[in-house]
VOGU-380311 format. One record per residue (C-alpha): residue in three letters; chain; x, y, z; residue number from 1. Coordinates in nm, 2 decimals. Example, Ala and Ser with C-alpha at 12.3 -4.5 7.8 and 13.67 -1.06 7.14 Angstrom:
2
@r = Ala&c = A&x = 1.23&y = -0.45&z = 0.78&k = 1
@r = Ser&c = A&x = 1.37&y = -0.11&z = 0.71&k = 2
// end
This chain:
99
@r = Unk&c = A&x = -0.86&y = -2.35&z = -3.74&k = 1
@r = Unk&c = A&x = -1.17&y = -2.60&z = -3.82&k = 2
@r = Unk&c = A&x = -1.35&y = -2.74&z = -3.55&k = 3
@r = Unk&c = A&x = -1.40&y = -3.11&z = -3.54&k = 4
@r = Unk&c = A&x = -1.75&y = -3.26&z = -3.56&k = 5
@r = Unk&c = A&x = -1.73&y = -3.32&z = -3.18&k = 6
@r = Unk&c = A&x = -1.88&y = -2.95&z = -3.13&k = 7
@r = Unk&c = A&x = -2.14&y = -3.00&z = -3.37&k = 8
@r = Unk&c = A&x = -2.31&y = -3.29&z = -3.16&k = 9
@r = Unk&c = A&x = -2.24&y = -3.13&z = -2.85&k = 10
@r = Unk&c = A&x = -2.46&y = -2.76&z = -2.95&k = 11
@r = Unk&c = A&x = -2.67&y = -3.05&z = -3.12&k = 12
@r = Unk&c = A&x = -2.77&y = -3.23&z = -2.81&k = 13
@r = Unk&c = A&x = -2.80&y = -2.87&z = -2.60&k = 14
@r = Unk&c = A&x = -3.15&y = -2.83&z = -2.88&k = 15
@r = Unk&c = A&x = -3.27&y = -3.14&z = -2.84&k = 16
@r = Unk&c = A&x = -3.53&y = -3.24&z = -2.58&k = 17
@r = Unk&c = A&x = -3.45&y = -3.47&z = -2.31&k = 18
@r = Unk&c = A&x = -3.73&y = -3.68&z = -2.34&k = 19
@r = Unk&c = A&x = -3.62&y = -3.92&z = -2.61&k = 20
@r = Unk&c = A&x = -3.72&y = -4.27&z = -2.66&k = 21
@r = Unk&c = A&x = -3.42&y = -4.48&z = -2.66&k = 22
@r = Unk&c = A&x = -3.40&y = -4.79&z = -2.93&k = 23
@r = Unk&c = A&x = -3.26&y = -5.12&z = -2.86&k = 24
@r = Unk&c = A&x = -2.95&y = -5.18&z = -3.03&k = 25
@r = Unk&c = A&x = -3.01&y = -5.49&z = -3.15&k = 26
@r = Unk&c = A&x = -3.39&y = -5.48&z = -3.29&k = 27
@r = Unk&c = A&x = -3.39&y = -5.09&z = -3.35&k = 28
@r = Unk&c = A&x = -3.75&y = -5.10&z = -3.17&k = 29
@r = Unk&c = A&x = -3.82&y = -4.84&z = -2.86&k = 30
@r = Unk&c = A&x = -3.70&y = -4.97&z = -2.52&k = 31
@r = Unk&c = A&x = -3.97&y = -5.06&z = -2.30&k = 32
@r = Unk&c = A&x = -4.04&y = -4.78&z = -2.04&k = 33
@r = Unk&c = A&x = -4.06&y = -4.84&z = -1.63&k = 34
@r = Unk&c = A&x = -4.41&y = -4.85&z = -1.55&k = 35
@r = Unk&c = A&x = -4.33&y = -4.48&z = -1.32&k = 36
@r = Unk&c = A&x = -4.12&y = -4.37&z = -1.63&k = 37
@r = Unk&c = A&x = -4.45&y = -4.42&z = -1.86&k = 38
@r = Unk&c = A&x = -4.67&y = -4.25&z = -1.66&k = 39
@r = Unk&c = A&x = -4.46&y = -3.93&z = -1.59&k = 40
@r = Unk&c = A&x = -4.48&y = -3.90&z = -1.97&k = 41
@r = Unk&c = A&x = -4.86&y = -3.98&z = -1.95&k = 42
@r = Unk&c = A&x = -4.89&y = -3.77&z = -1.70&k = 43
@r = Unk&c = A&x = -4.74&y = -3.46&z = -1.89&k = 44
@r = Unk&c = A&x = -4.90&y = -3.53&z = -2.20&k = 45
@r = Unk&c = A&x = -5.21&y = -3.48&z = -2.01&k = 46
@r = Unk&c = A&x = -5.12&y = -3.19&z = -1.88&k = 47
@r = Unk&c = A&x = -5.00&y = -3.04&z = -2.17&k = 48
@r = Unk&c = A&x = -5.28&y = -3.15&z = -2.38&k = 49
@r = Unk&c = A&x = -5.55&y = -2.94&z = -2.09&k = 50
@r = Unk&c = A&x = -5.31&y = -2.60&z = -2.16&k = 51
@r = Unk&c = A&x = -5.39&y = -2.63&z = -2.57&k = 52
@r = Unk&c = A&x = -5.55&y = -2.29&z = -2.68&k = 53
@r = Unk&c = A&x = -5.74&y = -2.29&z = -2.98&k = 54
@r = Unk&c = A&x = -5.83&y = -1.91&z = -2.96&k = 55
@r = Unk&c = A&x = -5.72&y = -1.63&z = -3.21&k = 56
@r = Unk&c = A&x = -5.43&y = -1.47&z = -3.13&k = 57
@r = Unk&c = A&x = -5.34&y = -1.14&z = -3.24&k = 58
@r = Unk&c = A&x = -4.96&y = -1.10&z = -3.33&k = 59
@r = Unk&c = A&x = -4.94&y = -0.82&z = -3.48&k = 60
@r = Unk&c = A&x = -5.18&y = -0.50&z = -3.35&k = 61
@r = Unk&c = A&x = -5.09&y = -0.28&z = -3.65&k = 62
@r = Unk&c = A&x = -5.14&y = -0.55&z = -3.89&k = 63
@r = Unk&c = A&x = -5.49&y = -0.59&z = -3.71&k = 64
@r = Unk&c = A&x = -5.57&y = -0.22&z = -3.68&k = 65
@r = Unk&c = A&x = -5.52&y = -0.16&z = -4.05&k = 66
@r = Unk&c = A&x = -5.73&y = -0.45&z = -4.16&k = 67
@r = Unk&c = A&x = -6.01&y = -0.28&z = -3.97&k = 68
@r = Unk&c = A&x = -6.02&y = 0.04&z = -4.11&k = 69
@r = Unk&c = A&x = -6.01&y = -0.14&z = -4.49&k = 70
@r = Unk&c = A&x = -6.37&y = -0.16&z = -4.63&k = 71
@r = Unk&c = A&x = -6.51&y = -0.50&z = -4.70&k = 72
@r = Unk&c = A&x = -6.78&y = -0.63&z = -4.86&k = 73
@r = Unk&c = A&x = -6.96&y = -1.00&z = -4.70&k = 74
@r = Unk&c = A&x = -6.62&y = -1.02&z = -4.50&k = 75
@r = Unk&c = A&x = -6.39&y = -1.00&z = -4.80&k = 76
@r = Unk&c = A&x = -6.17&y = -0.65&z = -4.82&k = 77
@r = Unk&c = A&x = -6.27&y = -0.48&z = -5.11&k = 78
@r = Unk&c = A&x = -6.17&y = -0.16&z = -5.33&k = 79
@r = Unk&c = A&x = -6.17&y = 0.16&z = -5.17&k = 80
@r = Unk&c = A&x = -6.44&y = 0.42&z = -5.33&k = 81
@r = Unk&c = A&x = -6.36&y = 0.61&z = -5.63&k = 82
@r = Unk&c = A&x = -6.31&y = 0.93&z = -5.46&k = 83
@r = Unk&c = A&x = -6.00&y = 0.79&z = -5.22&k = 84
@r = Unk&c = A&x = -5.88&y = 0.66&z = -5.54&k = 85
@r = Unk&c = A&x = -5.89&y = 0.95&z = -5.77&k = 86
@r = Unk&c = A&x = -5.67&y = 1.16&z = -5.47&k = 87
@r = Unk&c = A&x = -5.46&y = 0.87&z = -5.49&k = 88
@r = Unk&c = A&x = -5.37&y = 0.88&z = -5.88&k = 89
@r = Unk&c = A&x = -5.29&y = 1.30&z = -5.84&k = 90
@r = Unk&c = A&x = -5.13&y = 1.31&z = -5.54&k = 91
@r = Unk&c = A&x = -4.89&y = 0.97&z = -5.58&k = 92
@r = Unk&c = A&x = -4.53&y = 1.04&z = -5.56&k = 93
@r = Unk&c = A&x = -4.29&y = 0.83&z = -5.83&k = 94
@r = Unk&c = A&x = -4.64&y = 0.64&z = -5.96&k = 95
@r = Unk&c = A&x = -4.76&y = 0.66&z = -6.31&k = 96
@r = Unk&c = A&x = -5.10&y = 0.76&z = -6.32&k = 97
@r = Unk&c = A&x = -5.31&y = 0.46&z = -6.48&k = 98
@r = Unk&c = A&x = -5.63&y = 0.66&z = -6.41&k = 99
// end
């Protein structure tokens, strides 16, 4: 059995956000808001706009603990020494050594 298209507008409309501009049908040109409908959507804009955090955030704490143990040089990470290396190239399993 096929659905109709009816089901794809109605999981459609579930996603979408209910604050929607609606256009005039006969210009194609936003509606013009109540003065109490504009600011309720002022009013969250601000509101959302003070909760805005522009800080760092760590995602992933692995990801962030192995970057800290890898040596870097000004900042940048950078090749290991040649000892680390060396133990690398013997002890690597199913690598061709290129040493």
């Amino acid at each position: 059995m096929v659905p109709d298209g009816s089901m794809v507008t109605d999981i459609s409309d579930l996603c979408r956000p209910q604050m929607t501009v609606e256009l005039d049908s006969s210009t194609n040109k936003p509606a013009q808001l109540s003065s109490a409908d504009r600011e309720a959507r002022v009013l969250r804009y601000r509101e959302k706009r003070k909760n805005r955090k522009f800080e760092k955030t760590i995602r992933y704490a692995s990801r962030k603990a192995y970057a800290e143990m890898r040596p870097r040089i000004k900042g940048r990470f950078a090749k290991r020494a040649g000892s680390e290396t060396e133990k690398d190239c013997i002890f690597g399993v199913g690598v061709v050594p290129s040493c």
